[in-house]
N, C-alpha and C positions, 0 to 999 in steps of 0.2 A: 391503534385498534380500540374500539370502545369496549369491548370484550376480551379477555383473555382467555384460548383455546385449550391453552397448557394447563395440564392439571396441577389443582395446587399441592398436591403431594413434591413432584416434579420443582413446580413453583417454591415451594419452601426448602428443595434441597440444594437447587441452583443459587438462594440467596445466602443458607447457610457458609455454604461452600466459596462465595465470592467474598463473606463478610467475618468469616473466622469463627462464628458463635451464632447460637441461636437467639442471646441477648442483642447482638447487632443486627441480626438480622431482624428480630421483629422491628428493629427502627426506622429498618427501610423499607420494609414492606408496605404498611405497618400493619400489622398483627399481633395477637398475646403471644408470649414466648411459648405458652403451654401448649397452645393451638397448634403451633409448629414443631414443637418437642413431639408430641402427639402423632401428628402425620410423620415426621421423620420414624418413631418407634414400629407405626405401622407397618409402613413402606419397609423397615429393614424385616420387621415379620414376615413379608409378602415375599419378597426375594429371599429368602433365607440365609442371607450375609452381614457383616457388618459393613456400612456405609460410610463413618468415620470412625475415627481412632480419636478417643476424648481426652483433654489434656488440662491439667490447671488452667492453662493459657488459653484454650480456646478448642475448636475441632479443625480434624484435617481430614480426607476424602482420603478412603480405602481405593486400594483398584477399582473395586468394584464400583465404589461411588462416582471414580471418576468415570467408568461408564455411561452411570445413568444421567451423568450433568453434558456430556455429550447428546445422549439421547434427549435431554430436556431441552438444550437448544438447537438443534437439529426440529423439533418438535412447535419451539417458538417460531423457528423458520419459516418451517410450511405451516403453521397459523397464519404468518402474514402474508403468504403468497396467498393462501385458501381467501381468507379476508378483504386481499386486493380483486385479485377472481371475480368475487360478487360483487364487490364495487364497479370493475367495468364491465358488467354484465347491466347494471343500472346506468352504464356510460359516464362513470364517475371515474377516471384514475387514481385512486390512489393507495395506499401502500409504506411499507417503511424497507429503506436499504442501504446496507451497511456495508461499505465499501472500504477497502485498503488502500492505501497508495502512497507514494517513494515523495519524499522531501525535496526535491527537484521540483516537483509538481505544484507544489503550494504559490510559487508570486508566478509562476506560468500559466499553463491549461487550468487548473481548479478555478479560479476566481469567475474562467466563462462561462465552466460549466455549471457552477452551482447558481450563478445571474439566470441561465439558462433553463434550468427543471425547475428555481424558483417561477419565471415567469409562464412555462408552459402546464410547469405541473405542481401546481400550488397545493392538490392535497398531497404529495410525495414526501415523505419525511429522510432527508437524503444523511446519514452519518458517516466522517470520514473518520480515517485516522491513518495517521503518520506512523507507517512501519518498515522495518526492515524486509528484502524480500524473503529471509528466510520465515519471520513471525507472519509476513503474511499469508505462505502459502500455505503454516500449519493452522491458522488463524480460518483459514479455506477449508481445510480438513473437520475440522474439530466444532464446524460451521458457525464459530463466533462472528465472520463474515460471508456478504453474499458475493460479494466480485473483490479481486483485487488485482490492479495497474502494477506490474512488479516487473521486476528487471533481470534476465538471465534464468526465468523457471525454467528447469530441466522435465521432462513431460516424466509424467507418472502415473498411474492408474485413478487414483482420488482425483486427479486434476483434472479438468478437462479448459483445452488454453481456446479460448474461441475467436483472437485474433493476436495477429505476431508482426513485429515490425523488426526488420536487423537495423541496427546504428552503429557504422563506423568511429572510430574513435579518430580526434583531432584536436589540434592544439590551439586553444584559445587565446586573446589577447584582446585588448584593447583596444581602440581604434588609432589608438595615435600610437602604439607601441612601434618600433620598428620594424617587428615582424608582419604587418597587418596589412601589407601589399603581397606577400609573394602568394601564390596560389597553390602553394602544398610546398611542404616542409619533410625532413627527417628530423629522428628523435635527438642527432646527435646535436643538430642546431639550437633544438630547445636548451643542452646545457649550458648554454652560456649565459641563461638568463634566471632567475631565484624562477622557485620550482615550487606552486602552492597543488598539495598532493592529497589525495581522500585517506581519510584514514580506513582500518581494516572494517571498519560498523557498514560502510558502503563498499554495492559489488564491484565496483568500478574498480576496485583498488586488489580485486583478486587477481583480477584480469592485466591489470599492467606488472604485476609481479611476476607472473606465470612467463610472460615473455618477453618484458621488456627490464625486468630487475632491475639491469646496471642505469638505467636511467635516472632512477631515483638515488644512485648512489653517486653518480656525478656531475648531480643536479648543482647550481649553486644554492648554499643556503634552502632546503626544501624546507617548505613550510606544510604540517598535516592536521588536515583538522577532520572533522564528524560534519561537519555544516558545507550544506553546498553553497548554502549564500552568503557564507564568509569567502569561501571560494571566489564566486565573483565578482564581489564587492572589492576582494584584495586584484582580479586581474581587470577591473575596472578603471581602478587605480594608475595603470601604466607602467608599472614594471614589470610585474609577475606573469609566467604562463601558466596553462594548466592544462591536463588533460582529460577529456570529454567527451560526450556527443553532443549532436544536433538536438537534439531533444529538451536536454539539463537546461540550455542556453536559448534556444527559439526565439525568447520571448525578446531578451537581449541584442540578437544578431538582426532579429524585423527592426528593433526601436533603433539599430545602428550606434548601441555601445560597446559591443562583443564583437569579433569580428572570429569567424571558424575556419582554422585550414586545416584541408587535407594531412594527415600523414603519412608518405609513401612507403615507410616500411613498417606500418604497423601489420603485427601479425593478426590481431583480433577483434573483436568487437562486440558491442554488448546490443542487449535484445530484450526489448520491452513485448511484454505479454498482457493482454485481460484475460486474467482464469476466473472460472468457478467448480464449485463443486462439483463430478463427476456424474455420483449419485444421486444427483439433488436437479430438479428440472427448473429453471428459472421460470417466475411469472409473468406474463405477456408485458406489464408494468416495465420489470428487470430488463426484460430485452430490448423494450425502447430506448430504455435510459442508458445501457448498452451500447446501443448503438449511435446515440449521441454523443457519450463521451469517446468512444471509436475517432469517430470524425470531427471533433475538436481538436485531438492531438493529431492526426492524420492534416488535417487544414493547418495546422500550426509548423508541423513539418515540412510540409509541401513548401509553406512561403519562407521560411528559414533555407531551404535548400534553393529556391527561385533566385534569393539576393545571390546566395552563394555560388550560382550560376553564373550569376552576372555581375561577377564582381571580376 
């Protein structure tokens, strides 16, 4: 935005509050520190509270302040919706959007979509980042993000989910493994082979403890890591299984390195979501782009699940 909407009252408490000090903060601003000392003394005049608690080391954000640094980006928010607005009002899209999404996504879906709003919507300033589903949905709340791709959101009043896809869970391998013909499997079959496992940072791994426990305890050799794409890197490899969805791996089973079967007694399954904020109406911009990322992973799914048709 060539303009910023946010008042710099707001503006200098949001920087304070990310940068520990009002010393760092004027460096990233950049402004005098006095200027910013100033509006913060204001500002806590105005409200009648204190806003941080000041320390040898630096400040830290009262309740209350964390308040107002919620309200300041919530604030930056709908400045750049309002901003985008008038830009397609002049038939210009553009806009800035800051999106969450799960670590699965990065060498799959993401690389099309951002080729994608790069070349449709070049003034769109599209920010990702790599979160967990829990960081993301408070990340949603708290409106540090406008959309986030997350996995297993349970529905809650702040959230509102505006599309939902279920994924079954199934056990992966290799193309040359020897499991890589049969067309669905039980879990018991998996123990016979090293067992590479998500560790507790990914939901994936709630969800197989919840019902399938003893799996991972008579796995051979389970391997557990944080990384999905060590995940699949090791069942690329040819020994190892692992358990997943169609989703994690898409990219994999289309290029015919992965190969996904069914699990016949699996109890559960995991469920990717796009939410936003509840409270927060997205800008006509947001729901295009929205709706693009929808149906990139939607078209990604579909032809992952086609081979595995017809396999």
């Amino acid at each position: 935005m060539p303009i910023s909407l946010l008042p710099n009252s707001l503006r200098y408490l949001e920087s304070v509050a990310k940068n520990g000090s009002i010393q760092a903060a004027a460096r990233d601003i950049p402004i005098s520190a006095s200027a910013i000392n100033r509006q913060i003394l204001m500002l806590e005049e105005a409200v009648g509270v204190k806003l941080f608690e000041r320390h040898a080391s630096g400040m830290t954000l009262t309740q209350a302040g964390e308040m107002l640094v919620v309200l300041a980006r919530r604030w930056r928010n709908e400045g750049n919706d309002v901003w985008s607005e008038l830009k397609k009002m002049q038939g210009i899209d553009s806009g800035q959007l800051k999106i969450a999404v799960m670590d699965s996504m990065v060498n799959s879906v993401l690389p099309e979509f951002v080729n994608k709003i790069a070349k449709q919507y070049p003034m769109v300033q599209i920010d990702l980042e790599v979160m967990t589903p829990t960081d993301a949905v408070n990340a949603i709340e708290t409106g540090n993000m406008d959309l986030a791709m997350a996995f297993n959101v349970r529905p809650h009043r702040n959230i509102d989910i505006m599309w939902t896809e279920q994924l079954p869970l199934g056990c992966v391998v290799a193309s040359t493994h020897p499991l890589a013909n049969k067309a669905e499997i039980q879990f018991e079959e998996m123990t016979a082979y090293p067992l590479v496992l998500q560790s507790h940072a990914l939901a994936i791994r709630h969800k197989i403890e919840l019902d399938h426990d003893w799996v991972i305890h008579e796995s051979r050799q389970p391997l557990i890591t944080n990384s999905l794409q060590l995940i699949k890197v090791m069942v690329r490899q040819g020994n190892h299984v692992a358990i997943t969805s169609e989703l994690d791996v898409a990219k994999e089973i289309i290029d015919g390195s992965i190969v996904f079967i069914p699990i016949s007694d699996a109890a559960s399954s995991q469920r990717v979501s796009l939410i936003s904020a509840a409270s927060r109406s997205l800008s006509s911009v947001a729901q295009t782009i929205s709706s693009c990322f929808i149906k990139i992973i939607e078209r990604s799914l579909n032809e992952a699940r086609d081979i595995n048709n017809h396999v």
